[in-house]
TIMI-559484 format. One record per residue (C-alpha): x, y, z; residue in one letter. Coordinates in steps of 0.001 Angstrom, whole numbers, plus 500000, padded with zeros to 6 digits. Each point is the difference from the previous one (the first is absolute). Layout:
% TIMI-559484
<c1 X	c2 Y	c3 Z	r A> $
...
END
This chain:
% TIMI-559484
<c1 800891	c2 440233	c3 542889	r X> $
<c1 497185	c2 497305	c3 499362	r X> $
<c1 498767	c2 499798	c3 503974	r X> $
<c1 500036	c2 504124	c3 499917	r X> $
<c1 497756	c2 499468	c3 497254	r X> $
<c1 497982	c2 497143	c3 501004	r X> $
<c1 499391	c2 502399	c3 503477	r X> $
<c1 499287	c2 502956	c3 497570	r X> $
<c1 503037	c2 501780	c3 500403	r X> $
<c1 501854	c2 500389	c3 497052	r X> $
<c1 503618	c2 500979	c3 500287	r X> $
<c1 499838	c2 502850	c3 498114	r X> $
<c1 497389	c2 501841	c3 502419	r X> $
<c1 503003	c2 501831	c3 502124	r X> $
<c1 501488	c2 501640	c3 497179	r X> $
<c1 496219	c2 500962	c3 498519	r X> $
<c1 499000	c2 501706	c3 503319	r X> $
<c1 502879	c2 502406	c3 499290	r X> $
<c1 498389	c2 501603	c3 497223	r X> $
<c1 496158	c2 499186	c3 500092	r X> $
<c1 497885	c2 501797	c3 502286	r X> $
<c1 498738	c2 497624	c3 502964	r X> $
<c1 496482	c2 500440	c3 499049	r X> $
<c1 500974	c2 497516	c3 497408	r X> $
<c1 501724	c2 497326	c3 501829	r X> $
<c1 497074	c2 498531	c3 500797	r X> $
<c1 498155	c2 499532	c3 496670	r X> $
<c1 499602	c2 497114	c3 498095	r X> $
<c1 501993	c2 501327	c3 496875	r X> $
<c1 503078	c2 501488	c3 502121	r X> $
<c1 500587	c2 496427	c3 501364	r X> $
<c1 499017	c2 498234	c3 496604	r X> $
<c1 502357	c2 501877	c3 498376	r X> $
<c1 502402	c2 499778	c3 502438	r X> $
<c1 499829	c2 495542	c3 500007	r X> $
<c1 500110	c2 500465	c3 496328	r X> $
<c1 503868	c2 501819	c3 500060	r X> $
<c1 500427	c2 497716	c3 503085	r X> $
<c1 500131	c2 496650	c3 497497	r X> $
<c1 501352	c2 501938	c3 496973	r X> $
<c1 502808	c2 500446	c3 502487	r X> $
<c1 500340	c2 496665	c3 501292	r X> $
<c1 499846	c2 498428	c3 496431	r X> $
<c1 502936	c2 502191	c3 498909	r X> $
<c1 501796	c2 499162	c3 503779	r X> $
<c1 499164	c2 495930	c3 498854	r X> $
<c1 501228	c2 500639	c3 496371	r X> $
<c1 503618	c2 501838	c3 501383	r X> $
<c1 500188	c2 496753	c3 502400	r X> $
<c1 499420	c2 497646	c3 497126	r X> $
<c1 502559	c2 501904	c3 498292	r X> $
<c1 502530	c2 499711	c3 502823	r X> $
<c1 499892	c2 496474	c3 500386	r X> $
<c1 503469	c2 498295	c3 500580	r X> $
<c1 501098	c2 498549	c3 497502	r X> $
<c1 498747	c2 502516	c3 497024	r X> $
<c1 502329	c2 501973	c3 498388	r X> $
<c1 500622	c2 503736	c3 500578	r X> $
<c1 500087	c2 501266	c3 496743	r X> $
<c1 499176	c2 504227	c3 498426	r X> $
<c1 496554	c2 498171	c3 498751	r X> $
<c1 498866	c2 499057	c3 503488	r X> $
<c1 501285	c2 502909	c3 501424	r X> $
<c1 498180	c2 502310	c3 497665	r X> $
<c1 496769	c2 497949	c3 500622	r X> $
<c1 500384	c2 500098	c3 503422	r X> $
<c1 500385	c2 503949	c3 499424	r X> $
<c1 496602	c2 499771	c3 497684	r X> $
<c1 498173	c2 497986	c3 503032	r X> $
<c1 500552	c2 503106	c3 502625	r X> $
<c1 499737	c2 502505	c3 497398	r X> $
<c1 496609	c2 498209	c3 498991	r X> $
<c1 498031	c2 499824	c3 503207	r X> $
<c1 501463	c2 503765	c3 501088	r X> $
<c1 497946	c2 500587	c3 496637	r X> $
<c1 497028	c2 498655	c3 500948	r X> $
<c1 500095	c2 501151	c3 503388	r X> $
<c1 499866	c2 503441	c3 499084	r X> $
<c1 497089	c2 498921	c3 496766	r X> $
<c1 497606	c2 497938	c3 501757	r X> $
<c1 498751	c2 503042	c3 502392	r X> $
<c1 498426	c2 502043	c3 497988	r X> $
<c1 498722	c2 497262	c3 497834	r X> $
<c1 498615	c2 497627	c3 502377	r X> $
<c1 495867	c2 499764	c3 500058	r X> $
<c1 497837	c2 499519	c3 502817	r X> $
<c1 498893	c2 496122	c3 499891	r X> $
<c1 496176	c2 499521	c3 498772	r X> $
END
């Protein structure tokens, strides 16, 4: 996810040309906001890794939070478009 992002290529760009028109995928704010859901994703991917460490318990609290994680960067997936800014 970081080197797709380091060569400006966020993850999330695939699933984005489904539903945006491709005069878009070429602008500065399609592909900003597109990195930006690219590392809200990948902190909620490291956060369910930390969480499945060996060693931790599997108890309804983890689960749940692991639940709340997904649930959490779905959520902002779907917010951020339509409240993302050009940069200055």
């Amino acid at each position: 996810m970081l080197a797709g992002l380091a060569r400006g290529e966020p993850f999330t760009v695939e699933w984005a040309r489904e539903t945006v028109p491709a005069a878009y995928w070429t602008q500065p704010l399609f592909l900003r906001i597109n990195a930006v859901i690219s590392l809200a994703w990948g902190a909620a991917f490291a956060a369910l890794t930390l969480m499945s460490l060996p060693g931790r318990r599997r108890t309804w609290r983890r689960r749940a939070l692991a639940v709340a994680v997904v649930v959490a960067a779905g959520a902002f997936t779907a917010w951020y478009p339509s409240h993302a800014r050009p940069a200055p």
